[in-house]
C-alpha positions in Angstrom: 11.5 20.4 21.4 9.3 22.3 24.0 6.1 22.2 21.1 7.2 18.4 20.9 6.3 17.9 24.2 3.1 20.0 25.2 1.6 18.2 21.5 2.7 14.6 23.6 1.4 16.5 26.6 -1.6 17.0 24.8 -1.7 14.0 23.2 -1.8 12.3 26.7 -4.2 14.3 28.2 -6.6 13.9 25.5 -6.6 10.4 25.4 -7.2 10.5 29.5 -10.4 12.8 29.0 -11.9 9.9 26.3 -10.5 7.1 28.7 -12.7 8.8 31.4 -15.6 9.0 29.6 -15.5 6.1 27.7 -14.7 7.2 24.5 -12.4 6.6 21.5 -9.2 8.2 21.3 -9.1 10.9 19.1 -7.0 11.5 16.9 -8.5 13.6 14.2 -7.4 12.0 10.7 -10.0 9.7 9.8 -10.5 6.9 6.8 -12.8 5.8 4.8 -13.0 2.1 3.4 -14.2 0.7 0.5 -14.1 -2.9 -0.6 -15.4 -3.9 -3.9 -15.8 -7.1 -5.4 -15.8 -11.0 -4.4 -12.0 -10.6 -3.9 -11.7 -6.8 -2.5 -14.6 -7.9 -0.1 -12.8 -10.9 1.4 -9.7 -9.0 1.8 -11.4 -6.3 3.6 -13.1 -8.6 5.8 -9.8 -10.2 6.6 -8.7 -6.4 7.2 -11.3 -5.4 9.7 -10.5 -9.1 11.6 -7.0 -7.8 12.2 -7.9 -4.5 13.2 -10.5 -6.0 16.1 -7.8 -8.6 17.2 -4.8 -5.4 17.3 -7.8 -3.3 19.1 -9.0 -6.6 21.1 -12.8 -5.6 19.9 -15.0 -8.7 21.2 -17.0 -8.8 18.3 -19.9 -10.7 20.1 -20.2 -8.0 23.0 -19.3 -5.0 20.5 -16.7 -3.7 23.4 -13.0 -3.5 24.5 -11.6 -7.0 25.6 -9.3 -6.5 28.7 -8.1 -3.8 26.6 -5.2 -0.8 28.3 -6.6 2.7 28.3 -3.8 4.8 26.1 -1.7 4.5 23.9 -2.1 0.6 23.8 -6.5 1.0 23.0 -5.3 3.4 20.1 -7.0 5.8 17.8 -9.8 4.0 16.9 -11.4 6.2 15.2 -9.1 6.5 12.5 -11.4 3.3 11.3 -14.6 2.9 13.6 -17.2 5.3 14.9 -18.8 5.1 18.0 -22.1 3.6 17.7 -24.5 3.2 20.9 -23.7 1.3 23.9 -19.5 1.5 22.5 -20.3 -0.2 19.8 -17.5 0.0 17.1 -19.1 0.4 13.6 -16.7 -0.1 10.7 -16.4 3.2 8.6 -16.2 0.8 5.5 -18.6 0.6 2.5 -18.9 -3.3 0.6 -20.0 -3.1 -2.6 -20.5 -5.7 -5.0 -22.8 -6.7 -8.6 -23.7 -10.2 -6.6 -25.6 -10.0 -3.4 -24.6 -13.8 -2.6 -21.2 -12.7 -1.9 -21.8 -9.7 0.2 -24.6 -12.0 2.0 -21.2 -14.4 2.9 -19.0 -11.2 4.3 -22.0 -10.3 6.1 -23.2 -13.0 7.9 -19.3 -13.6 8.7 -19.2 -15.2 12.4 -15.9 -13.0 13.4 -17.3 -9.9 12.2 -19.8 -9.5 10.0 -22.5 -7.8 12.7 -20.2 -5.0 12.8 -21.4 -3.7 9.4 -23.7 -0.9 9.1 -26.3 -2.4 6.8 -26.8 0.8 4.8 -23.0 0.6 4.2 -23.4 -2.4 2.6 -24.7 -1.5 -1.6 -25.1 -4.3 -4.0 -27.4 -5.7 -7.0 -27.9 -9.2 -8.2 -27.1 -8.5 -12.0 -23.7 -9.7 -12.1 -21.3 -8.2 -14.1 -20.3 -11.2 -16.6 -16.3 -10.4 -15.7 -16.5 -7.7 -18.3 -15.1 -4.0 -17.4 -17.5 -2.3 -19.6 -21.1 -3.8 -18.1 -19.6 -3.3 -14.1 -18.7 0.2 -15.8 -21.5 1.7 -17.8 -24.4 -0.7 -17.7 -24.9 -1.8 -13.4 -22.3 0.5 -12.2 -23.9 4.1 -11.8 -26.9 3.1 -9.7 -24.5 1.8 -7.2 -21.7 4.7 -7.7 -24.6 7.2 -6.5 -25.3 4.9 -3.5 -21.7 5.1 -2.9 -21.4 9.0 -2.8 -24.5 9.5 -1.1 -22.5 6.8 2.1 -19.1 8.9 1.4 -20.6 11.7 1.9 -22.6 11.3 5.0 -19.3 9.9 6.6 -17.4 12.5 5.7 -19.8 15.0 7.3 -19.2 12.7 10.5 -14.9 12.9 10.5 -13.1 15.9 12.2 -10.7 15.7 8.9 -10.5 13.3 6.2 -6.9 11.5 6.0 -8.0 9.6 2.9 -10.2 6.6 1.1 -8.9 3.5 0.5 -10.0 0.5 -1.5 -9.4 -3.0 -1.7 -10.4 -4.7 -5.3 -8.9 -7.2 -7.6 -7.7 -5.8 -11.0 -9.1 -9.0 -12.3 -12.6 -9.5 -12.5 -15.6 -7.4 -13.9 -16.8 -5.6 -10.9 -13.2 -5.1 -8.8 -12.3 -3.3 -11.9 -15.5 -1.3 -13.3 -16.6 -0.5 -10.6 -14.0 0.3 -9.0 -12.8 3.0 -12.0 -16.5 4.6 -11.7 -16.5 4.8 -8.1 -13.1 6.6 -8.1 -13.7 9.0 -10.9 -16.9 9.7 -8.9 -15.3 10.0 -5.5 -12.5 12.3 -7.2 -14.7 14.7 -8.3 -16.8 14.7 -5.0 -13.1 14.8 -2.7 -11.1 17.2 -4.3 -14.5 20.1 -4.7 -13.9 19.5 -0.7 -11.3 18.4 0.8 -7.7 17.1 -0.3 -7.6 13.7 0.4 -5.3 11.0 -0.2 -6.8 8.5 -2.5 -5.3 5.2 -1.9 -6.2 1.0 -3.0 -5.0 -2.2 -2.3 -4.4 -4.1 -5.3 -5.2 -7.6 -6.3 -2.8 -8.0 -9.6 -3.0 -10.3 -12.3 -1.1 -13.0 -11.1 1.3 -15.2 -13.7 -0.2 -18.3 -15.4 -3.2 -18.2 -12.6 -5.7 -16.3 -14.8 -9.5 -17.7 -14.6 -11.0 -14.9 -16.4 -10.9 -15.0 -20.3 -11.7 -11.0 -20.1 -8.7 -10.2 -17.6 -6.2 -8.8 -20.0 -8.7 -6.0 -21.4 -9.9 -5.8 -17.3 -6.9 -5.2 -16.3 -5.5 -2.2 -18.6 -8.3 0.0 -18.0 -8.1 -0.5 -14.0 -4.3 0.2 -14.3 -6.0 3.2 -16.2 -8.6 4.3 -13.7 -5.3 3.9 -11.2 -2.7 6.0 -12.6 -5.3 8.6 -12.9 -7.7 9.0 -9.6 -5.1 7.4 -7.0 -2.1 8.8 -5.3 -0.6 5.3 -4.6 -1.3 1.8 -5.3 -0.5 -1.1 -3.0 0.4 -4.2 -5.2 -0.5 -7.7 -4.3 -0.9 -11.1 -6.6 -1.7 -14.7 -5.7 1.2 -16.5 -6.9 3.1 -13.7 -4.6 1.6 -14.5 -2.1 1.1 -18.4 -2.4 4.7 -18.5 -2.5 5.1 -16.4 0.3 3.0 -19.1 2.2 4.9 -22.2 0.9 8.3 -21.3 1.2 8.2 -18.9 4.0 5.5 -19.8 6.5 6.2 -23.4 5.1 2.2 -24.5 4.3 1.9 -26.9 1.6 -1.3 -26.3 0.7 -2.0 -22.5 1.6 -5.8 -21.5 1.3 -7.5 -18.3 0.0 -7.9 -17.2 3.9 -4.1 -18.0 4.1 -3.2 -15.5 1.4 -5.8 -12.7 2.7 -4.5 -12.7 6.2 -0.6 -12.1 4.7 -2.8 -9.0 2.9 -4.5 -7.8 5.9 -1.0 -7.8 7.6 0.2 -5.5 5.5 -2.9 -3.5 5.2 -2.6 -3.5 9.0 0.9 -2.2 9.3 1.0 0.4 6.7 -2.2 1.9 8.7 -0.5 1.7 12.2 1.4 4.8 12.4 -2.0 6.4 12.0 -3.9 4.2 14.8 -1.1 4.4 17.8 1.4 6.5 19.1 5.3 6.2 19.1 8.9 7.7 19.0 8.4 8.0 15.3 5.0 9.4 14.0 3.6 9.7 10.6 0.1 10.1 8.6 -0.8 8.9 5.1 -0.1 12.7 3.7 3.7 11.9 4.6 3.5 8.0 3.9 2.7 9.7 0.5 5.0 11.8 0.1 7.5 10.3 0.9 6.3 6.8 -1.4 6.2 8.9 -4.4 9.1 10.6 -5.7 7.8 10.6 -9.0 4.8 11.8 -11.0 3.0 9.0 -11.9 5.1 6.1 -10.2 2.7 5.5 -7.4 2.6 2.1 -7.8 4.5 0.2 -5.1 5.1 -3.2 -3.9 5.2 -4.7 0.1 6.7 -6.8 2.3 6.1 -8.2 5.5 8.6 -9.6 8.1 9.7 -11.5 10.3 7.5 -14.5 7.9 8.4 -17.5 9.7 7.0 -21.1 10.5 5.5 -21.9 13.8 7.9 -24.6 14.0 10.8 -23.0 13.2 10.5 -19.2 15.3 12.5 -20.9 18.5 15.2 -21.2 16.1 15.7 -17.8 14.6 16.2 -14.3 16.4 14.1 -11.7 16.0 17.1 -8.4 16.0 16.4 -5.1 14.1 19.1 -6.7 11.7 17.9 -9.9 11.0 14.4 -8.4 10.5 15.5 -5.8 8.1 17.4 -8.4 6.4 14.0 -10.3 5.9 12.2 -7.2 4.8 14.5 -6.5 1.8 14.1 -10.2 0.3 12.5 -11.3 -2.3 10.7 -14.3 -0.6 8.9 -12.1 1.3 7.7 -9.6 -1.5 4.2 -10.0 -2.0 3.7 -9.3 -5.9 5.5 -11.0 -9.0 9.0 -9.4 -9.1 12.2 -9.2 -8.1 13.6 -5.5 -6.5 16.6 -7.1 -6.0 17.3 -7.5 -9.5 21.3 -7.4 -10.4 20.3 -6.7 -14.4 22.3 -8.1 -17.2 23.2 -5.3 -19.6 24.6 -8.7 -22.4 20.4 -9.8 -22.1 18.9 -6.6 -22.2 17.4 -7.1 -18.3 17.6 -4.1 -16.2 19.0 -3.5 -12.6 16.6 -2.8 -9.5 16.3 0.4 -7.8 14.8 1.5 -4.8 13.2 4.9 -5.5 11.8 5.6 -2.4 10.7 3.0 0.8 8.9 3.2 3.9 9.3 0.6 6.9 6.7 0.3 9.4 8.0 -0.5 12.3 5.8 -2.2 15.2 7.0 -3.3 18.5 9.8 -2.0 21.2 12.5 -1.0 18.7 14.7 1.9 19.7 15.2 4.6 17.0 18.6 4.8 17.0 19.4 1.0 16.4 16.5 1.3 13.4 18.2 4.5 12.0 21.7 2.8 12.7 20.8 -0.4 10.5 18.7 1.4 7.9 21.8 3.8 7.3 24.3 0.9 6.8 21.9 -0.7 4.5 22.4 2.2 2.1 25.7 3.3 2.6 28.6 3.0 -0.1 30.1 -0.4 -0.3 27.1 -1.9 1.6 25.5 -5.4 0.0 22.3 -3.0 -0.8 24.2 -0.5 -1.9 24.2 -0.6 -6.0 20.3 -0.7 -5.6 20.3 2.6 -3.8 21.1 5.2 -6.5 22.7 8.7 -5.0 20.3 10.9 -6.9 17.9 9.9 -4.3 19.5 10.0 -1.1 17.9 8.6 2.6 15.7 7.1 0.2 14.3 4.5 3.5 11.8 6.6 6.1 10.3 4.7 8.5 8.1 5.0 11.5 8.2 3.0 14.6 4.6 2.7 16.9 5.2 0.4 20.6 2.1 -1.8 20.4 2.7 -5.1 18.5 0.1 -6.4 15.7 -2.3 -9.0 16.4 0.3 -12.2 16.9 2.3 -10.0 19.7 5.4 -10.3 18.3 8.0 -7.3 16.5 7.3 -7.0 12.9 8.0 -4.7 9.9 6.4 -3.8 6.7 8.4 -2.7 3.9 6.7 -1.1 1.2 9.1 0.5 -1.8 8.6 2.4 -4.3 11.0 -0.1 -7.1 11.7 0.0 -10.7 11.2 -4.1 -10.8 7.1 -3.1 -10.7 7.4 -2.6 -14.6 7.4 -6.7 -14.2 4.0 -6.6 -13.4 3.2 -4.4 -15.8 5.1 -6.2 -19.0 3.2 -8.9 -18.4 0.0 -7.6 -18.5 0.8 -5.8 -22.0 2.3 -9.3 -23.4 -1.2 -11.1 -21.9 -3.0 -8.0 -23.7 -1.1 -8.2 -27.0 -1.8 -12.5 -27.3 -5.4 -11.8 -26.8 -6.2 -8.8 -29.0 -3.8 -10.1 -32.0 -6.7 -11.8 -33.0 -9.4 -9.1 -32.0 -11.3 -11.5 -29.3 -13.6 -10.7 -27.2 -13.7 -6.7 -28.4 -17.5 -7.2 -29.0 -18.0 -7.9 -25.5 -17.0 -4.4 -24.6 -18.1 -2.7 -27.5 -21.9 -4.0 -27.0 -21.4 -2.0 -23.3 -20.1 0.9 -24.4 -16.2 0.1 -24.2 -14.8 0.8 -28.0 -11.6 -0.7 -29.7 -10.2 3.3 -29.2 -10.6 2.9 -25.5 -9.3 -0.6 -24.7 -6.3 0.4 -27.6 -5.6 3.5 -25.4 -5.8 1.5 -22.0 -3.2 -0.8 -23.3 -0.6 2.4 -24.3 -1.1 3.4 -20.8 -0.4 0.6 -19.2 3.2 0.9 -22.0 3.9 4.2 -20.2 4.1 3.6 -16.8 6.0 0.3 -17.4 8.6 2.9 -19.6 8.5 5.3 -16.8 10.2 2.7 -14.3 12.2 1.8 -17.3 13.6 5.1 -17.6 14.4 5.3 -13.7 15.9 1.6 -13.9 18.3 2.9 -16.9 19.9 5.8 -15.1 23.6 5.8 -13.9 23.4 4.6 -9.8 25.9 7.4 -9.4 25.6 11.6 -10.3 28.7 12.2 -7.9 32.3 11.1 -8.4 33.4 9.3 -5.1 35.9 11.5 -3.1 37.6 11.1 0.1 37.9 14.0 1.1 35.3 16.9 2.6 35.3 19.0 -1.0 32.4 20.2 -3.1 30.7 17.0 -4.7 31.7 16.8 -8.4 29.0 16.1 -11.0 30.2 12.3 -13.2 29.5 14.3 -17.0 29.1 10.5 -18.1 26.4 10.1 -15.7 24.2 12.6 -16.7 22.5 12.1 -20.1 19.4 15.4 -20.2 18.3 17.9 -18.5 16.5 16.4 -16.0 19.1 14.7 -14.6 21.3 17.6 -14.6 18.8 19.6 -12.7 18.1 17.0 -10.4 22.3 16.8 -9.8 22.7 20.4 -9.4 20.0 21.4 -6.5 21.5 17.9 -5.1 25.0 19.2 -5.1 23.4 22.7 -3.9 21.9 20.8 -1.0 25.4 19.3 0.0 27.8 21.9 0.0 25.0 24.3 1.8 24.5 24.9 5.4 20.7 22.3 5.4 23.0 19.2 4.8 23.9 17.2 7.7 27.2 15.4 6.7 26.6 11.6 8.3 29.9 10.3 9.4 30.6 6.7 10.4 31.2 6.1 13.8 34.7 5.0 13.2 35.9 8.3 12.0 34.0 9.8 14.9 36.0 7.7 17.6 
């Protein structure tokens, strides 16, 4: 407690000193941002709009807009450094294979003068939508570029947090580029410092394909994914058209529509790093605690409270009703359904929460977050069958004071859930359809792509759809249920291999040893 307080002490003093002299905040975990692509670009751009409205940066003046000193100004250089004059300079890179399209993020009106122009790397030779050309053919010209920016910025940060990326999984260039880039920056990052690697995911979305190429696109980003990254934020359009139409009630949502519910997200996923609060946290332990799993990084958001202008006088905005919002499926941003009750007669498999994180923003107090986030899970709760035991406390959150860019309380829920494989079915069933008939192979081979690799992409892509299978198939509960204060007792019927069996045993360890904290309802307690 007293090293709790003189870091808060020191934590306030510090941001007095660069108050006084006009500086940022420090708070010594910087990130790096890349956006590659047409639709990576426009997502970041919508990003870096909501993080000058949270920070109230005046574009046009490049300064602070009636803007607290503290806690409320933040840590800004967890995404800016200080230019001359207090000018905030982006510490993003935009990449792209068509210089039209970086020319339109560029010469954006909101904030395209923030850019540093060297930041900004691109060519005019197009990728054609094809994987292999973005890849081996235009790609490592620009991939140099790339380290040669990473690296000067990470000479400038007092210690590297992370990279993060926003592409499409789509396209030619969001894709192969995007896989060189990575398995360049890899190499570079982990010689030197280890980083968390991070993207922001634009998924295939369901029956809104425009790219003949995307199923073969597609498998070997997944690819590049499960290989350079440590977790993977998944977005898709139909998502997050839906999200538009039925909860923010818009008939005809736009693409801006759809990248500000993104840039939300991106926003409050990245706000326990930017501000202060009763519960802190950095990506290292927003990573951690994401992925319980080797190799089931890939995770899926929501945002709440999502509710119409017309129709916010009518609901209340409690802890409860909030977290109520976060956990439905109207407000999940990719294709699926983590509230999934199975059929065992149709072969469809039950939902599980692995692991979650809620981002909390606005003047919540912990103990009525921790109070509703425990009854959530609890035995006999609604929730409660998608909560298996073997991974108990499964929800962490962090809670930061300022409120996001509309000033009102919000959450986002990101969870790490078995219903992802959705996503990922699909894709293979897209794949087989295409490839059944060999079309468009010769596109890849004639850059360099051969029938081997895209074969190998698609098996891939099969194996981490089975390894949230395999999670989804497990028995909710290790532990008979017992009234009484005893030793747990290990369900033999539950517990199919050795894994499991290991995992059961250093659970029941944990709870008959002195480090577990029995939680006791406050009923029994009175």
């Amino acid at each position: 407690k007293v090293c709790a307080d003189l870091a808060m002490e020191g934590e306030h003093k510090e941001g007095e000193i660069s108050s006084k002299e006009g500086q940022f905040n420090s708070s010594k975990r910087e990130i790096i941002h890349i956006q590659i692509g047409k639709a990576g670009n426009q997502i970041g751009n919508w990003f870096w709009r909501q993080l000058c409205l949270e920070h109230q940066i005046e574009v046009d003046k490049h300064e602070m807009r009636g803007c607290q000193q503290g806690a409320q100004q933040g840590y800004l250089d967890v995404f800016f450094n200080e230019g001359r004059s207090k000018r905030h300079v982006p510490r993003a890179i935009l990449m792209d294979t068509n210089l039209g399209d970086l020319a339109s993020v560029a010469q954006d009106p909101k904030v395209g003068d923030l850019y540093r122009p060297e930041n900004i790397i691109g060519n005019d030779e197009s990728s054609g939508n094809c994987y292999a050309k973005a890849f081996h053919t235009e790609g490592p010209d620009l991939a140099d570029r790339c380290l040669e920016m990473v690296r000067k910025e990470f000479e400038k940060c007092n210690c590297l947090q992370g990279v993060q990326f926003t592409h499409a999984a789509c396209g030619g260039t969001g894709t192969g580029l995007t896989g060189l880039v990575l398995k360049t920056l890899r190499d570079y990052l982990d010689k030197q410092s280890k980083c968390v690697m991070q993207s922001f995911v634009l998924a295939p979305a369901p029956g809104m394909s425009e790219v003949v190429l995307e199923p073969y696109n597609s498998a070997l980003c997944f690819q590049d994914l499960l290989e350079y990254t440590d977790q993977v934020f998944l977005f898709d359009n139909r998502a997050l058209t839906e999200v538009c139409q039925k909860a923010l009630e818009q008939d005809m949502p736009r693409m801006t529509d759809l990248n500000q519910v993104v840039a939300k997200c991106m926003s409050g996923i990245t706000s326990c790093l930017r501000y202060t609060g009763p519960l802190n946290a950095d990506l290292r332990k927003l990573q951690t605690n994401l992925v319980p799993f080797k190799n089931a990084h890939f995770l899926i958001s929501g945002l709440a409270p999502l509710t119409a202008k017309a129709s916010e006088k009518y609901r209340k905005s409690s802890v409860l009703d909030i977290a109520q919002q976060m956990f439905s499926k109207d407000n999940v941003t990719v294709k699926c359904d983590p509230l999934n009750p199975g059929d065992d007669y149709h072969g469809i498999l039950k939902a599980r929460f692995l692991a979650s994180w809620a981002s909390w923003r606005g003047n919540y107090q912990t103990k009525e977050v921790d109070k509703v986030l425990y009854d959530f899970q609890k035995d006999g709760s609604r929730y409660d069958k998608f909560f298996p035991d073997w991974i108990p406390n499964s929800i962490a959150s962090n809670i930061c004071q300022p409120k996001g860019g509309d000033k009102q309380d919000s959450v986002v829920f990101t969870s790490n859930n078995t219903a992802v494989h959705e996503v990922f079915d699909r894709c293979i069933k897209v794949w087989d359809s295409v490839y059944k008939s060999r079309a468009y192979v010769h596109v890849f081979e004639q850059d360099g792509i051969s029938v081997h690799d895209l074969v190998e992409s698609r098996h891939v892509v099969h194996y981490i759809s089975d390894q949230y299978k395999k999670f989804a198939r497990w028995e909710d509960k290790f532990f008979e249920q017992s009234s009484g204060l005893g030793k747990p007792v290990i369900r033999d019927t539950a517990v199919e291999h050795d894994e499991q069996l290991q995992i059961a045993t250093e659970l029941r360890e944990l709870m008959d040893g002195e480090m577990y904290i029995k939680q006791v309802d406050s009923t029994r307690q009175g």
